[in-house]
PAMIBA-862715 format. One record per residue: residue in three letters; z, y, x negated of N, C-alpha, C in turn. Coordinates in steps of 0.02 Angstrom, whole numbers, plus 50000, padded with zeros to 5 digits. Each point is the difference from the previous one (the first is absolute). Example, Ala and Ser with C-alpha at 12.3 -4.5 7.8 and 13.67 -1.06 7.14 Angstrom:
# residues 2
ALA503904971649340500005005950045500005006049955 SER499645005350018500035005949958500375005550039 
# end
This chain:
# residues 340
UNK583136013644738500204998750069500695003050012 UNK500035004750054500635004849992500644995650076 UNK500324997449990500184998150065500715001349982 UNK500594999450066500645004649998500624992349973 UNK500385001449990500254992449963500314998550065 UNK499794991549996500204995750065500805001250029 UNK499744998950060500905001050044499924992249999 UNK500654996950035500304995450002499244993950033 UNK499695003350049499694997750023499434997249979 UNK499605004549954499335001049974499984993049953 UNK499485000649984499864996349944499805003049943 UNK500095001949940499965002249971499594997949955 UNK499555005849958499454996849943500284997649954 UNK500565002649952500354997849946500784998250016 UNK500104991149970500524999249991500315000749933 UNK500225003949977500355000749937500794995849981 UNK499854994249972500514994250001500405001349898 UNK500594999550031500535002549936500614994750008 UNK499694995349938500754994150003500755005149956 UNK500484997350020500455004549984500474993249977 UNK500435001249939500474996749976500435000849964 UNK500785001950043500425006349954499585008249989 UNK499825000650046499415007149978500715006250054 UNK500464999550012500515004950023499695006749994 UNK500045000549948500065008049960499265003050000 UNK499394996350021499445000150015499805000550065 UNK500244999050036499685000150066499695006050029 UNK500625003750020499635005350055499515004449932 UNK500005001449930499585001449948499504998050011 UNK499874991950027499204997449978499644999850069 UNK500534999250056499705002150076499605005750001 UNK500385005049962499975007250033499515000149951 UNK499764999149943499625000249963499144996950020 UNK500044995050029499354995150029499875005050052 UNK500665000150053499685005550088499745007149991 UNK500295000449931499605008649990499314999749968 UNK499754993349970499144999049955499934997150081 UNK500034997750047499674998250047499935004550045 UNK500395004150027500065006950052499465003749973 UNK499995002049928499365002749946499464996050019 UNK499984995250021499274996649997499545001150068 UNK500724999550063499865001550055499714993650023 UNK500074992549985499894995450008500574995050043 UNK500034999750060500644994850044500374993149953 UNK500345001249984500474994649948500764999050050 UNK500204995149955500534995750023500374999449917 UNK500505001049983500474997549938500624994350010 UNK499534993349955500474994650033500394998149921 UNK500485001250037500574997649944500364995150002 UNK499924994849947500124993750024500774997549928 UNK500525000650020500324999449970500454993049963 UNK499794998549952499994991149962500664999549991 UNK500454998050055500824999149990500465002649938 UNK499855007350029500385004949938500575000150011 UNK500394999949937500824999350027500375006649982 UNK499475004949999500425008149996500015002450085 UNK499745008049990499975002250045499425001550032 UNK499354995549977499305003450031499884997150061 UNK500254994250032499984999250073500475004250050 UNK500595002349964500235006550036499545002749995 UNK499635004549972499745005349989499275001850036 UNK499844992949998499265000350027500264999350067 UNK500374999050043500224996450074500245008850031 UNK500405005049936500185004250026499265006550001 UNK499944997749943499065006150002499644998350052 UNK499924992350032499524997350037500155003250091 UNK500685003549984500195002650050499785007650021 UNK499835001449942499545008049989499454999749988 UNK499574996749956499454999249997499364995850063 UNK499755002650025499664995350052499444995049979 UNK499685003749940499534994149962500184995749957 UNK500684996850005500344996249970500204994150024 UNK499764992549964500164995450034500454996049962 UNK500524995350000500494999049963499904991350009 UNK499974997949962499914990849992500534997749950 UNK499844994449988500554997149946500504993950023 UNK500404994449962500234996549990500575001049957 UNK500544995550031500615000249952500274998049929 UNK499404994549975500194999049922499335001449987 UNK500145001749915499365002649977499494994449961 UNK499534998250022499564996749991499165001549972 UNK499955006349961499455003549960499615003150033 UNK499655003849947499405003150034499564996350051 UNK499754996749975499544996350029500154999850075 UNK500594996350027500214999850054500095004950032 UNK500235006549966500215006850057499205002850005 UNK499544998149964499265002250000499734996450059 UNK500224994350001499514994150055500505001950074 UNK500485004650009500584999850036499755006850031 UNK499685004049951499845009050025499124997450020 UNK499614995449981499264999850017500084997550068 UNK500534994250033500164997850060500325006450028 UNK500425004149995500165002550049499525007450012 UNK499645001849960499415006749995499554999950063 UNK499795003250026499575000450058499455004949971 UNK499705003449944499605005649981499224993449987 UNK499645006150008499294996849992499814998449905 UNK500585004449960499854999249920500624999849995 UNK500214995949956500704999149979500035002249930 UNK500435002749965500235002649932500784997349986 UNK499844998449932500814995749973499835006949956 UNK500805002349993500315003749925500735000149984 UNK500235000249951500655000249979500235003150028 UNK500734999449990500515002950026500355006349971 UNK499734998249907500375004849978499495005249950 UNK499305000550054499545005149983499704998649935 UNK499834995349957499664999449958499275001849982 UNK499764998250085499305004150019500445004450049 UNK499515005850000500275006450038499444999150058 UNK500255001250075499784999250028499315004150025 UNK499895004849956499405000850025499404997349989 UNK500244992249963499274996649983499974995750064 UNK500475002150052499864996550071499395000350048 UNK500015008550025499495001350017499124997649972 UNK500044999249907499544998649963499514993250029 UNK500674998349996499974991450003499754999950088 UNK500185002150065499735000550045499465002650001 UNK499535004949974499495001349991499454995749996 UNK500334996749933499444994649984499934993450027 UNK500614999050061499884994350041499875003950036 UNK499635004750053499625004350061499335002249952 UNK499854998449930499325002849977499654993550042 UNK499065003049988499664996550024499794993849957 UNK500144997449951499964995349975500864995549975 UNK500205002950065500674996149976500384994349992 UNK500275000349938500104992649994500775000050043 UNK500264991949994500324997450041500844999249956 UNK499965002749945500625000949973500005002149920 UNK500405006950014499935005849967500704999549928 UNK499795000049937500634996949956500145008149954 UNK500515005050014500165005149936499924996849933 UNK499575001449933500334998349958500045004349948 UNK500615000349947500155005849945499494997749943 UNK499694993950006499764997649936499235001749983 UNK499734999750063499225001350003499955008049977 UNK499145000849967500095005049999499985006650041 UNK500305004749977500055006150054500965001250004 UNK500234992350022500775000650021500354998149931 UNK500695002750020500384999949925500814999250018 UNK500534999849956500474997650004500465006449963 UNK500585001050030500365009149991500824998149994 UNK500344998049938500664998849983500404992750012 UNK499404995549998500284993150024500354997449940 UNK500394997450016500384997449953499474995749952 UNK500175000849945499414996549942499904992750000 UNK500714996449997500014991850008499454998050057 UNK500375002850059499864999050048499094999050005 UNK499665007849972499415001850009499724993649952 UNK500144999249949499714992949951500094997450021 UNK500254996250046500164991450038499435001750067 UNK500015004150039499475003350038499485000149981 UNK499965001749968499215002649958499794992649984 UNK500274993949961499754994849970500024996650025 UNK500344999050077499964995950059499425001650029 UNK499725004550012499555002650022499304998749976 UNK499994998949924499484998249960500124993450020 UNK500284995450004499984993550006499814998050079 UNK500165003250049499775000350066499405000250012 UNK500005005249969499145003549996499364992749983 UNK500214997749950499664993649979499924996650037 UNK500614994850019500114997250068499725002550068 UNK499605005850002499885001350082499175002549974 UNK499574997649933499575000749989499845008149987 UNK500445002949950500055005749980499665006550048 UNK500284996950068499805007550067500265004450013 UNK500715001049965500495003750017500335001149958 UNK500585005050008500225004749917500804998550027 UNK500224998950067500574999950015500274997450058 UNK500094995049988500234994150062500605000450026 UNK500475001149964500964998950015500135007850041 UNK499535004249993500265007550043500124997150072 UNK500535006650032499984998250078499785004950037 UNK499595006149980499715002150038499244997450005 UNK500015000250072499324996050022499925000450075 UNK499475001350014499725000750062499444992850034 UNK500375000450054499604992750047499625004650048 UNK499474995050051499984998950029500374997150065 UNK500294999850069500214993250026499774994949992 UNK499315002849998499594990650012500154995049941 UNK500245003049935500164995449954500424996750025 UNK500655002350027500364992250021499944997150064 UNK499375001150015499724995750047499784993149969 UNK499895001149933499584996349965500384994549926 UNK500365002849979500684998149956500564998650037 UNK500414992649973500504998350004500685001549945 UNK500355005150009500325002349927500654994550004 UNK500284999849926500624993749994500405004649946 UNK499595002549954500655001349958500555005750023 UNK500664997549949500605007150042500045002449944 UNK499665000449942500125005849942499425004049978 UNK500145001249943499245005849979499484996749987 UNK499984995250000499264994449995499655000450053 UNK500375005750060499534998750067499415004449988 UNK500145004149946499355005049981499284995749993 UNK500344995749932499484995149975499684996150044 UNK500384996950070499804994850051499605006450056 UNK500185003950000499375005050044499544998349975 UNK499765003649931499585000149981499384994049994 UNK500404994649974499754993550000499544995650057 UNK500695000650057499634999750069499395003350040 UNK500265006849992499405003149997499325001449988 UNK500074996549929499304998049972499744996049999 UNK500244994950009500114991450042499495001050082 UNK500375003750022499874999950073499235004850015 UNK499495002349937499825006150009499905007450011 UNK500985003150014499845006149996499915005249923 UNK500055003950032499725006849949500515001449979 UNK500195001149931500585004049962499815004049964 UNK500385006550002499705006949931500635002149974 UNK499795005349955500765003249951499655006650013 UNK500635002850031499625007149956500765002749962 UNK499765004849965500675001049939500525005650035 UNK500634998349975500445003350011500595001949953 UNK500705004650018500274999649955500844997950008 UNK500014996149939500774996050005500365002249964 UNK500755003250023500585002949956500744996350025 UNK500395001349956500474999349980500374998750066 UNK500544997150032500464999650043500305007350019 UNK500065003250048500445005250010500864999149983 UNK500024996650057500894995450008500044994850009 UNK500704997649980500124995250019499784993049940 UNK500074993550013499974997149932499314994450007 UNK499694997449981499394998050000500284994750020 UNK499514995250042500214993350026499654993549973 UNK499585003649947499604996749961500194994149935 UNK499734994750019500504993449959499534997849965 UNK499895002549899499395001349979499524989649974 UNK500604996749986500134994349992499524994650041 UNK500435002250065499694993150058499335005750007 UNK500145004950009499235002250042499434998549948 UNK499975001349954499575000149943499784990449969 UNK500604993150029499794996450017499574997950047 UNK500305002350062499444999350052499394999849988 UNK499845007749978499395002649986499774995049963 UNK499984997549943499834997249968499774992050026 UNK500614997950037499564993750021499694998850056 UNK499815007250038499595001850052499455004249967 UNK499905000749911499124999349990499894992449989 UNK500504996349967499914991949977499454995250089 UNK500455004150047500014994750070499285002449997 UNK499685007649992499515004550035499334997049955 UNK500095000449957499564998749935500234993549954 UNK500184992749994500244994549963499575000349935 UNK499605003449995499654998749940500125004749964 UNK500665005949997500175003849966500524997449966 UNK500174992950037500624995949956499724993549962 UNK499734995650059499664994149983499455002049933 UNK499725001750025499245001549966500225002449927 UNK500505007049990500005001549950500334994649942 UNK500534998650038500564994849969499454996549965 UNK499574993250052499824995449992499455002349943 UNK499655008549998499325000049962500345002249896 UNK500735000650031500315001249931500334993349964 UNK500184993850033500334996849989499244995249955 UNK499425000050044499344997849976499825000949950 UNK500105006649973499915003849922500384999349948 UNK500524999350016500444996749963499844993449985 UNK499804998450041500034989650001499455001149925 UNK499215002350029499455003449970500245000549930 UNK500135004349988500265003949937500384995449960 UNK500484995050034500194995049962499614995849984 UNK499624998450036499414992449978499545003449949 UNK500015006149998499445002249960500394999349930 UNK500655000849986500075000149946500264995749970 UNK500104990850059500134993749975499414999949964 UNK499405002050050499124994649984499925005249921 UNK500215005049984500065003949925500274996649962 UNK500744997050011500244995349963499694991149969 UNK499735001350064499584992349983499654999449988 UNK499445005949987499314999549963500265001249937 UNK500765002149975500275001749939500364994249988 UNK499884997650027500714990750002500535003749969 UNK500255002650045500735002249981500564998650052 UNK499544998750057500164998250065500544994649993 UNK500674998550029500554995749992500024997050085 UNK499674994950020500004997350066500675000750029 UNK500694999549971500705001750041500105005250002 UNK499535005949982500265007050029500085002150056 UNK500605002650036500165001450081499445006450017 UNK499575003149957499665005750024499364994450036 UNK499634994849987499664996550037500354998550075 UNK500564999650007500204996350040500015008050060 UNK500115001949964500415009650042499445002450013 UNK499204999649967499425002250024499734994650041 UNK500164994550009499574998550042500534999350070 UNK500705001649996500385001150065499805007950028 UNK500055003349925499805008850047499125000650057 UNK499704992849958499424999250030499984997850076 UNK500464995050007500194997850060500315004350067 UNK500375007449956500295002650037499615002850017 UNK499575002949972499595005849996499434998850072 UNK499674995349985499754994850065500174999450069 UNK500974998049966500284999350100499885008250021 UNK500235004049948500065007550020499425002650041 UNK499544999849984499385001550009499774996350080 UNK500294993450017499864996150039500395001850046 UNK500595003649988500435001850040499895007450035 UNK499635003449957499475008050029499664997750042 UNK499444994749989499544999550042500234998050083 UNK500514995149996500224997450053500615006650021 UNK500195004149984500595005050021499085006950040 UNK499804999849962499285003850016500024997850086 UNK499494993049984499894998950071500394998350049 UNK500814999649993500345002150052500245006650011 UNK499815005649967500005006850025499495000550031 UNK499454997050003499345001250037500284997350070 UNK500204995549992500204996850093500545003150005 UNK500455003649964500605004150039499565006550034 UNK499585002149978499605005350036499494999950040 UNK499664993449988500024996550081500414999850044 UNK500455000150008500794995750031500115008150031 UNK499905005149958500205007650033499575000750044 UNK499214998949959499535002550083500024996550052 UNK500134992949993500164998050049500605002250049 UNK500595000949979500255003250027500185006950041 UNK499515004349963499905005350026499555000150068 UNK499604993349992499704999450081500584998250048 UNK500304996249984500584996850037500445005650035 UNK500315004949947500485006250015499665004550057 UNK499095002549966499585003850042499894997950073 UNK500024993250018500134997150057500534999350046 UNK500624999549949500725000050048500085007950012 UNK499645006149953499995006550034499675001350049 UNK499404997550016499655001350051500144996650059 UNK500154994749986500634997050060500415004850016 UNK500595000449963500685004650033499445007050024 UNK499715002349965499675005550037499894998450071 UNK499584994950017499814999450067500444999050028 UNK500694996849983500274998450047500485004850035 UNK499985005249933500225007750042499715004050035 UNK499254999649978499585001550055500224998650082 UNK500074993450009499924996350052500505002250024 UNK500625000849970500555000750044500045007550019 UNK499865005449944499875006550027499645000250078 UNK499524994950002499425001650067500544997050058 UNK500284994849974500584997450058500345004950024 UNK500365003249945500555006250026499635004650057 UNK499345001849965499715005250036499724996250077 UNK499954996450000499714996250099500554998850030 UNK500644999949950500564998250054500115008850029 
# end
């Protein structure tokens, strides 16, 4: 679909949304970099740059480009409060019929933009489109090594947690639909908002795919990446997603143990060697006990993930309704303007 990139007026097919934080030395680089894979595509876009209370120079910078560039929209807040938030901050202020999140400091190169629009305009298209380096086909080009191992094994552990559908959850390139947040209520303000798309999403019924891409190294500038907390998160957002990757295992190891000990009191006692004040009786039949609540504690963490995803579809009727409301009610007033 060849169309000329939106003037001020238009609406545009692609919003291309870029949280920025301390990204100075990046800017007019990753602008000019996105408006030239989209001018190439010949597809009407909008570049919303939503800047997470940077305390350099990238709100200069974007305020003075935004003065030259016409497909440039400039958002943002004064303290910085995470991804998550400058993401939920650029999906509110976007007006495009497909929205695209990507870094700031080109990790994916933007020509997996156009890609990714493709496959939300194919005829079987799904409703939100995820880059990933991990699946096969896509690959990973000078990333720092730590980094790529904490990535990589977060990822395996995600993967589990989301019923092994996906190769790469924490990326931020990704392509929507609008109608998804017609349908999702987003909360988080950090990189867990990846994980809570996804979640919701699948909660609520829509469609998610990967297709592969490729992830390199930072150009400039210094990574904003905090390997510690993020890599907690992750972790206890497979625990929240999946409880029986904690409960269950805990409780089915603590059982075996208990097991394994009684097996080798009832050895002792068919050998009467058995000493009734030994604390290993006492320690197998507590690991037994634990092992039990553990287990009891999966089942019941289980079936309240089942009613938290009730709780989404329900909601998603709720949201789909207050949209079709405000719709009408712009309707209505458009027809007002026009009889007066």
């Amino acid at each position: 679909m060849n169309q000329p990139a939106a003037s001020s007026g238009d609406i545009p097919l692609v919003s291309v949304i870029i949280p920025m934080y301390n990204e100075g030395t990046n800017v007019r680089r990753t602008v000019a970099a996105v408006r030239r894979e989209m001018h190439a595509s010949g597809s009407g876009f909008e570049v919303v740059c939503v800047d997470d209370g940077s305390t350099d120079s990238t709100r200069a910078e974007l305020e003075k480009l935004a003065s030259e560039v016409p497909e440039l929209k400039v958002a943002g807040y004064p303290h910085n409060q995470g991804r998550g938030r400058a993401l939920r901050e650029g999906f509110k202020a976007a007006r495009g019929k497909f929205l695209v999140s990507i870094d700031a400091d080109l990790s994916y190169h933007p020509h997996h933009i156009p890609e990714i629009v493709s496959r939300l305009e194919a005829a079987d298209a799904p409703d939100v489109v995820m880059a990933s380096p991990y699946m096969p086909g896509g690959r990973t080009s000078g990333v720092n090594p730590l980094r790529l191992v904490i990535s990589r094994c977060a990822n395996i552990i995600l993967r589990q947690a989301m019923g092994r559908r996906y190769f790469t959850l924490t990326g931020i390139l990704r392509g929507y639909r609008r109608e998804v947040f017609d349908c999702i209520e987003l909360m988080s303000n950090d990189k867990e908002i990846h994980l809570e798309i996804v979640a919701k999403a699948e909660a609520v019924g829509l469609r998610v795919v990967e297709i592969p891409a490729v992830l390199t190294s930072r150009k400039s500038g210094s990574s904003k990446l905090r390997l510690r907390l993020t890599t907690v998160s992750h972790l206890m957002f497979s625990f929240y997603e999946r409880p029986l990757l904690l409960f269950g295992v805990v409780g089915l190891v603590l059982t075996a143990c208990a097991l394994a000990m009684g097996a080798y009191l009832f050895h002792l006692y068919l050998n009467a060697a058995l000493n009734p004040t030994r604390p290993m009786i006492w320690l197998s039949v507590l690991l037994l006990l634990a092992g039990i609540q553990m287990a009891s504690f999966a089942f019941i963490s289980t079936q309240i993930t089942l009613l938290k995803k009730e709780l989404f579809r329900t909601q998603k009727e709720i949201l789909l309704l207050k949209a079709e409301v405000s719709r009408e009610k712009l309707r209505n007033g458009h027809s007002g303007l026009r009889g007066q």
